[in-house]
C-alpha positions as CSV (number, residue, x, y, z in Angstrom):
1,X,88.1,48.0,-83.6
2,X,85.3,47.4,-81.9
3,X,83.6,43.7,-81.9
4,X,80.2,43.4,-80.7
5,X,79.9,39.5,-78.9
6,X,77.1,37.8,-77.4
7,X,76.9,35.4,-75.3
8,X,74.4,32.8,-72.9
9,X,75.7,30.6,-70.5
10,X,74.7,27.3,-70.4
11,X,74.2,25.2,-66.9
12,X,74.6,21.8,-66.7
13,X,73.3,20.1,-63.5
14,X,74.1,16.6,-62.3
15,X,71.6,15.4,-59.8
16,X,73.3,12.0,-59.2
17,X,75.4,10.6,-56.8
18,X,78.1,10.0,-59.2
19,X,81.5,12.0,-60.7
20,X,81.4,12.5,-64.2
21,X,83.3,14.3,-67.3
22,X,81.6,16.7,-69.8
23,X,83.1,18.1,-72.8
24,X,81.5,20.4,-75.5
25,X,82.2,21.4,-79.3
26,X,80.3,23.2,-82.0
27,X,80.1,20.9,-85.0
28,X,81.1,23.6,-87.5
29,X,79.0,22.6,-90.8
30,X,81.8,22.6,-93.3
31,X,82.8,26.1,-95.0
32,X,85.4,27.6,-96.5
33,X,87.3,29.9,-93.8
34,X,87.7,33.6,-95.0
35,X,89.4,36.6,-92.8
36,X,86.9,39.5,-92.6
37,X,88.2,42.8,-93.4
38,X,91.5,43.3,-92.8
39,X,92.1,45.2,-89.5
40,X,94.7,46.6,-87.6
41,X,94.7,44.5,-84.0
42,X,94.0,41.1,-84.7
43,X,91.7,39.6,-82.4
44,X,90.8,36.0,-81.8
45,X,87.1,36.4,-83.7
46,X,88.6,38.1,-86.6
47,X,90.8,34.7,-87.4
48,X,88.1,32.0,-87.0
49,X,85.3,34.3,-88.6
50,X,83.6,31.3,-91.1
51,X,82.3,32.1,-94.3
52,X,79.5,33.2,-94.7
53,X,80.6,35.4,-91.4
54,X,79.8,35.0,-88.2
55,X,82.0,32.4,-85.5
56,X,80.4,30.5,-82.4
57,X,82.4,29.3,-79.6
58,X,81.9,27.1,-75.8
59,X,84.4,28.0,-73.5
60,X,85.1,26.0,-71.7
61,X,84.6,23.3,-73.5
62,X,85.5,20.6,-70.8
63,X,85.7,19.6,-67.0
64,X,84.5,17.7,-64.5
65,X,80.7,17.5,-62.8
66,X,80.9,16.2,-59.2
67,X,77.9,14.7,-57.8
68,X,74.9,16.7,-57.2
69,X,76.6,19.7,-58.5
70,X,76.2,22.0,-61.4
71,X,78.8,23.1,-64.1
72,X,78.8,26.5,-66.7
73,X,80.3,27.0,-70.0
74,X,79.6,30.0,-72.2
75,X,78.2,29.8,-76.2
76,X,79.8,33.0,-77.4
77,X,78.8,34.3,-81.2
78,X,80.1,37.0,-83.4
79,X,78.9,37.8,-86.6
80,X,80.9,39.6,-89.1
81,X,77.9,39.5,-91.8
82,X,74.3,39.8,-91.4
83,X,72.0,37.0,-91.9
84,X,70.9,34.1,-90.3
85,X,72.7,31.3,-89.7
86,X,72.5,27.8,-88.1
87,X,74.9,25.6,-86.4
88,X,74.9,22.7,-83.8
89,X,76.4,22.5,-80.1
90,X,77.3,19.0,-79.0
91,X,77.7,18.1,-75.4
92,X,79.0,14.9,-74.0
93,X,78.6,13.6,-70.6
94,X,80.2,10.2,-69.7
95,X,78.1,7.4,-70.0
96,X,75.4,9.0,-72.2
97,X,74.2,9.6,-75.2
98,X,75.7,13.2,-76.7
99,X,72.8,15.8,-76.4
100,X,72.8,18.2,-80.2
101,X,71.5,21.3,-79.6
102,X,70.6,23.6,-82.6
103,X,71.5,27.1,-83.0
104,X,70.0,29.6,-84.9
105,X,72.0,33.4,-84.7
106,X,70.3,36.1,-86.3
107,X,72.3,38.9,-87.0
108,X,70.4,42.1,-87.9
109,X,71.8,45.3,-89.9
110,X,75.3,45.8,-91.2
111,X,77.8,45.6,-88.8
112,X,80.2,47.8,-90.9
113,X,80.1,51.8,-90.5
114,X,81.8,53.4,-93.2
115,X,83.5,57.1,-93.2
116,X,81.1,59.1,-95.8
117,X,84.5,61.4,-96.0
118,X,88.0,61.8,-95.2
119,X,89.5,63.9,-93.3
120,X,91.7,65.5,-95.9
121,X,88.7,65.3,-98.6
122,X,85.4,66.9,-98.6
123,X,84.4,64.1,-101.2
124,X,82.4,61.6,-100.0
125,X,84.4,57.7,-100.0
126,X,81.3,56.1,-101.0
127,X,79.1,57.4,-103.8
């Protein structure tokens, strides 16, 4: 099954002289989890798909910023529902103050295709 996945990466620079830990998580406003439709290969987006349908991730979602360098971690979405939906991304850096940043995903049309017909049927599946 295909899965259609975006994603931006996100750069974080350290222009200090010092060595520092980051770490990131998505704060995952509370909803009840619920599989989208059943398929065949189970993938990981399929599992962690959030009700009402679409999953974000950071990956990765920790490491280390050396002095005067940059670091990368990618905000991946997929939606299994169309809508728009809202979410936050929190990053921590040692000694400051966490940094929310608010995301908004806007997914657009219906990302199922059905079969109008079967194969074996001339009938159409859908009426």
């Amino acid at each position: 099954m295909f899965r259609l996945v975006r994603s931006r990466v996100v750069t974080l620079r350290n222009t200090c002289r010092l060595n520092a830990r980051w770490s990131c998580a998505v704060r995952r406003h509370e909803r009840p989890r619920h599989r989208t439709v059943h398929t065949r290969e189970e993938d990981q987006w399929s599992e962690v798909v959030h009700h009402p349908g679409y999953s974000l991730s950071c990956s990765p979602s920790h490491g280390s910023l050396a002095a005067n360098t940059s670091a990368y971690f990618t905000v991946s979405v997929f939606a299994g529902t169309w809508g728009l939906y809202y979410d936050q991304i929190i990053i921590m850096v040692e000694e400051l103050e966490p940094l929310v940043i608010d995301v908004w995903v806007e997914a657009v049309g219906s990302p199922l295709s059905f079969a109008l017909r079967t194969r074996d049927s001339q009938w159409p599946v859908l009426w």
